[in-house]
SETI-925218 format. One line per 2 residues: their letters; for each residue x, y, z of N, C-alpha, C. Coordinates in Angstrom, 1 decimal. Layout:
BEGIN
A = X,Y,Z,X,Y,Z,X,Y,Z ~ ...
END
This chain:
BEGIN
XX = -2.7,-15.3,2.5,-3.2,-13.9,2.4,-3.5,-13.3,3.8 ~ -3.6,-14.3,4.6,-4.1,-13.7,6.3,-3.0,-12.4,6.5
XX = -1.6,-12.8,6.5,-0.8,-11.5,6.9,-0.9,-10.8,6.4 ~ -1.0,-10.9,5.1,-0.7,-9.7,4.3,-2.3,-8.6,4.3
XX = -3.0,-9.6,4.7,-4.6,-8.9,4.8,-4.3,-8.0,6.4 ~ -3.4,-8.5,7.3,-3.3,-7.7,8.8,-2.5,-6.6,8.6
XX = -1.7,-6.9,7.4,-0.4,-5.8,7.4,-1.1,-4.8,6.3 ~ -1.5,-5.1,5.6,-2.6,-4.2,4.7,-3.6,-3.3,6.0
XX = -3.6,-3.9,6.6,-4.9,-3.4,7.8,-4.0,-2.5,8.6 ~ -3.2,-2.8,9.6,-2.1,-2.2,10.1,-1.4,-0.7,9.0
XX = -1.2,-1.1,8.2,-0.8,-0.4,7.2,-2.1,1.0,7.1 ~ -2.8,1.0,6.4,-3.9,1.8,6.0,-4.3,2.6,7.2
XX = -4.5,1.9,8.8,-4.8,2.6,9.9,-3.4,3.9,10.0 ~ -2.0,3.3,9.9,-1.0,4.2,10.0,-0.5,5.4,9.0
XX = -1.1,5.0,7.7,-0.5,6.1,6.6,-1.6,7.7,6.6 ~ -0.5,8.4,6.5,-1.2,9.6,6.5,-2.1,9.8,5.4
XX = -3.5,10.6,5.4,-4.5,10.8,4.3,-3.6,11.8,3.9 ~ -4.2,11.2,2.5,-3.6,12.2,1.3,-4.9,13.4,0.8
XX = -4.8,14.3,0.2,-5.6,15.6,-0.4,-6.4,15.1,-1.5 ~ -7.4,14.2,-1.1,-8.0,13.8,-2.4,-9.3,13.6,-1.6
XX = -10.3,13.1,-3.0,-11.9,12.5,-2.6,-11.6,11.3,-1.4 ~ -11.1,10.7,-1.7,-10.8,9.6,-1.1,-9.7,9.9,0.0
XX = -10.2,9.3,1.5,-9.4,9.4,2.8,-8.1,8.8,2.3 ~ -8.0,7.7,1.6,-6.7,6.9,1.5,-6.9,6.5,-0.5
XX = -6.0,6.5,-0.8,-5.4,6.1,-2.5,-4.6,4.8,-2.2 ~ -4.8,3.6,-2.5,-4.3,2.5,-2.7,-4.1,1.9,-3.8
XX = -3.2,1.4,-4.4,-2.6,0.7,-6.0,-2.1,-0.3,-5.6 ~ -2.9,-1.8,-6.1,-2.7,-2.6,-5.5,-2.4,-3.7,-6.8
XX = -1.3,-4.8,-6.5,-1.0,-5.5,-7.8,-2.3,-6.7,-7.6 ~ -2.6,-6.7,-9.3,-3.8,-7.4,-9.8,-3.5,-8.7,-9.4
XX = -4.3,-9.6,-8.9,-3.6,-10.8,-8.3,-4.0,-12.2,-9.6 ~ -3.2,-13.4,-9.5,-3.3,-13.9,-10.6,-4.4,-15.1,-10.5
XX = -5.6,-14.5,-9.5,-6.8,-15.6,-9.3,-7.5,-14.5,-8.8 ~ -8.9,-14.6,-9.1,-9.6,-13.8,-8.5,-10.2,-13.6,-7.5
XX = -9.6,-15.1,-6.4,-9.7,-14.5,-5.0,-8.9,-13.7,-3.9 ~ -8.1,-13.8,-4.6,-6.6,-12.8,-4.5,-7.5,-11.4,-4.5
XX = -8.1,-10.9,-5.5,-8.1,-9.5,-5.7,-9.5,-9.6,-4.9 ~ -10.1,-10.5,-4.8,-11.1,-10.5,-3.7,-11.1,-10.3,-1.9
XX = -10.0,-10.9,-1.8,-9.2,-10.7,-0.8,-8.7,-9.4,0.3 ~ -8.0,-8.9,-1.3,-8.1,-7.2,-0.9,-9.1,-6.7,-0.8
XX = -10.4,-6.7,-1.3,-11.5,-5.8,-1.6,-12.1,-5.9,-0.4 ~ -12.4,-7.0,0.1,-13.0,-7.6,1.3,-12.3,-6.9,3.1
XX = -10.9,-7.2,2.4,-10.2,-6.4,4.0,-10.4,-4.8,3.6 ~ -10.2,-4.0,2.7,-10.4,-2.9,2.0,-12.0,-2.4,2.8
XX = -13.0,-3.3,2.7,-14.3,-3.0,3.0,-14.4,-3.1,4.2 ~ -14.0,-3.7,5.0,-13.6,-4.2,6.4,-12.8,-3.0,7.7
XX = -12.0,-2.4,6.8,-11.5,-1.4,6.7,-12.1,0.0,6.9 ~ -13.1,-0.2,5.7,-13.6,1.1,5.7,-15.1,1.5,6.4
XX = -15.2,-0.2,6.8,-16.6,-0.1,7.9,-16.3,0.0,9.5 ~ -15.1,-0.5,9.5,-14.6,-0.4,11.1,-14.2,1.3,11.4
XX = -13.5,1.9,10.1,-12.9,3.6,10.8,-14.0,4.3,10.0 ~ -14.8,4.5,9.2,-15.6,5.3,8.4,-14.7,5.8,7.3
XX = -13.6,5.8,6.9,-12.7,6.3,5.9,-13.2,5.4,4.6 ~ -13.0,6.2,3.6,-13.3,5.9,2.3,-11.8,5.4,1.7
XX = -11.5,4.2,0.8,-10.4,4.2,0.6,-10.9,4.1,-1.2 ~ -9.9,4.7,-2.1,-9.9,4.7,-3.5,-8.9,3.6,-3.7
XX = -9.6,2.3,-4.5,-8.9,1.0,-4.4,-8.5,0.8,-6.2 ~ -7.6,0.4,-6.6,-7.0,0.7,-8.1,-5.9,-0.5,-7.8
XX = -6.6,-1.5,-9.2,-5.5,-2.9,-9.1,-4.9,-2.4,-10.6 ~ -3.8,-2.6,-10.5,-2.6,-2.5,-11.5,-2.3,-3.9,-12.4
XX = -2.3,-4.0,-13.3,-1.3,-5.7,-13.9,-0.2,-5.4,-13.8 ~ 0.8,-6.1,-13.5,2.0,-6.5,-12.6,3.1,-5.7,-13.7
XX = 3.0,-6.3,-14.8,4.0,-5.0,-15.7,3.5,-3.6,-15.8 ~ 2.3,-3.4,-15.2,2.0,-1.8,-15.4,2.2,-1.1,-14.1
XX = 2.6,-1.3,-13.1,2.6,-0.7,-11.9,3.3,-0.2,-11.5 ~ 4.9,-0.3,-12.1,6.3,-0.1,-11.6,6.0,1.3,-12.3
XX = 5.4,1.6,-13.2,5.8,2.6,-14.4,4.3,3.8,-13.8 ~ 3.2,3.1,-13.3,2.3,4.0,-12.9,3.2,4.7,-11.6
XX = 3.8,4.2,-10.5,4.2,4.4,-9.9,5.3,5.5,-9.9 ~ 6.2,5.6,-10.7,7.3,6.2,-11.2,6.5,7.8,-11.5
XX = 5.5,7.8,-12.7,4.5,8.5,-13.1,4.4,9.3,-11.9 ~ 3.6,8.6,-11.1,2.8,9.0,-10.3,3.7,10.0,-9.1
XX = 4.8,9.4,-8.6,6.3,10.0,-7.6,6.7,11.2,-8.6 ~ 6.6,11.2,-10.1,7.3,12.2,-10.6,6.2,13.6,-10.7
XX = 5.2,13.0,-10.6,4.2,14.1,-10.7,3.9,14.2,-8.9 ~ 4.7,14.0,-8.0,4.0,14.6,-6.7,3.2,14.2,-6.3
XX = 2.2,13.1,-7.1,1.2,12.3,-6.3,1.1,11.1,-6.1 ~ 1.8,10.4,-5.6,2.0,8.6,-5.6,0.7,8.8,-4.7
XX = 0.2,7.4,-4.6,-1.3,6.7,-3.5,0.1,6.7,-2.7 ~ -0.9,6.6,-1.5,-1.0,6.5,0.2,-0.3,4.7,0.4
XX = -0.5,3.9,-0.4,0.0,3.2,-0.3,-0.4,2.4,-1.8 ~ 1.0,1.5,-1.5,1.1,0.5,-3.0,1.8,-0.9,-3.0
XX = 1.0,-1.7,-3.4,1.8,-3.3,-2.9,2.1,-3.8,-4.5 ~ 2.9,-4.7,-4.9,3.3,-5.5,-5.9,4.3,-5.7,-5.7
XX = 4.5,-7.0,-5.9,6.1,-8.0,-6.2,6.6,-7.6,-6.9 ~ 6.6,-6.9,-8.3,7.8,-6.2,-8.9,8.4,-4.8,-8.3
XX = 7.7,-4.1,-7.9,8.0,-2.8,-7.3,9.4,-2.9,-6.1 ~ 9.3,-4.2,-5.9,10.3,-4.2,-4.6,12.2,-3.8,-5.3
XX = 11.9,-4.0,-7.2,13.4,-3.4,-7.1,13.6,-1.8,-7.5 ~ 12.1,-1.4,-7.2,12.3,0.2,-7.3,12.8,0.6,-5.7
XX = 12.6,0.0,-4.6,12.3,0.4,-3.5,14.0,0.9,-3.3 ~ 14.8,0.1,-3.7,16.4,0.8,-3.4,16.5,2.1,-4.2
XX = 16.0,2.2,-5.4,16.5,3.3,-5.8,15.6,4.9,-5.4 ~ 14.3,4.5,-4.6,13.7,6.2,-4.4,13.9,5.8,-2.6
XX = 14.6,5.0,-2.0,14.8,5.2,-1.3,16.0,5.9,-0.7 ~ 17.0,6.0,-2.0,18.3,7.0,-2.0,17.5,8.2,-2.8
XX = 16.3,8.4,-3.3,16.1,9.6,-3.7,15.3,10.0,-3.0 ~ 15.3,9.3,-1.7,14.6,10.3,-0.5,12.7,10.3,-0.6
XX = 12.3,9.2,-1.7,10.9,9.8,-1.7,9.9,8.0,-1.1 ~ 10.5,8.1,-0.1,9.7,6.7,0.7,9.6,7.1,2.1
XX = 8.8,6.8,2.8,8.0,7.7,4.1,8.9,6.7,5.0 ~ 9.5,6.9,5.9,9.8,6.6,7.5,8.8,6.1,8.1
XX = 8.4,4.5,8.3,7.2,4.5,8.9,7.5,3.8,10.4 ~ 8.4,3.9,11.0,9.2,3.3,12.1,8.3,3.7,13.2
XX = 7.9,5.2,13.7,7.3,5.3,14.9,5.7,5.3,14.7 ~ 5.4,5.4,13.2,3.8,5.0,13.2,3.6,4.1,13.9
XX = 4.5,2.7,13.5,4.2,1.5,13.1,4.3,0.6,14.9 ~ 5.1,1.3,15.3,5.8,1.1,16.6,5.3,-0.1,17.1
XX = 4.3,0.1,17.9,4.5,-1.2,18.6,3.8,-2.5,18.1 ~ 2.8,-2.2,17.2,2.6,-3.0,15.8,3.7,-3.4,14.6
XX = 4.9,-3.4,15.1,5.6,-4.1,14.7,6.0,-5.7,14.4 ~ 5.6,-5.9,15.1,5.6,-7.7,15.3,4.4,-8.5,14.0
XX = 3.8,-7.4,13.8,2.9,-7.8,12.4,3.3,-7.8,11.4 ~ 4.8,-7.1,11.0,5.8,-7.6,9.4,6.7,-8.0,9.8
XX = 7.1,-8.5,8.5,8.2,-9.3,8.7,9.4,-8.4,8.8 ~ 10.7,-9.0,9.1,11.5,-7.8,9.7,12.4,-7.7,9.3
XX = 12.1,-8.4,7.5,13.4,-7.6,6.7,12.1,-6.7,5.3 ~ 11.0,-6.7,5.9,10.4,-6.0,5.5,10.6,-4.4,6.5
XX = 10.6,-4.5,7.0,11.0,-3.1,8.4,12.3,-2.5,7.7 ~ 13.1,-3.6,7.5,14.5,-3.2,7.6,14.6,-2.1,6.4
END
């Protein structure tokens, strides 16, 4: 969980705030032990004590998330960010329909924090 807790961190500092109550919308897959989802909550809070930003935190179960997500892109309002293992075989197809952010010069020299067929 350590990377994924730096790249979640990394992550959140670089995405743009979205138009809501909350500085940042996150949808995150439900993890299958409860330290897993403790995990998130903890860097989430960590997070939101280091910049003062409020993050709205929402765990999905792993068959419900591809489909909230889809929902969500079709209605104009996907979260600010969204993690799950199944979602990665949506990622080819809205990234030919153009609706996945360019995060190349946010990310810039904090690149060395993902992996780099995650970049790619």
């Amino acid at each position: 969980m350590g990377k994924v807790a730096v790249a979640l961190a990394a992550i959140l500092v670089l995405m743009p705030l979205g138009v809501r109550a909350a500085d940042l919308v996150v949808w995150w897959e439900k993890g299958f032990y409860p330290q897993e989802d403790a995990a998130v909550r903890e860097t989430i809070a960590a997070f939101e004590q280091k910049t003062g930003k409020q993050v709205e935190l929402t765990f999905y179960e792993q068959a419900e998330l591809p489909g909230k997500l889809e929902a969500a892109l079709e209605a104009g309002q996907p979260p600010d960010f969204a993690y799950g293992g199944v979602i990665a075989s949506n990622i080819t197809q809205w990234a030919f329909e153009d609706r996945l952010v360019d995060l190349t010069e946010p990310v810039g020299s904090l690149a060395g924090l993902f992996d780099p067929d995650a970049l790619a």
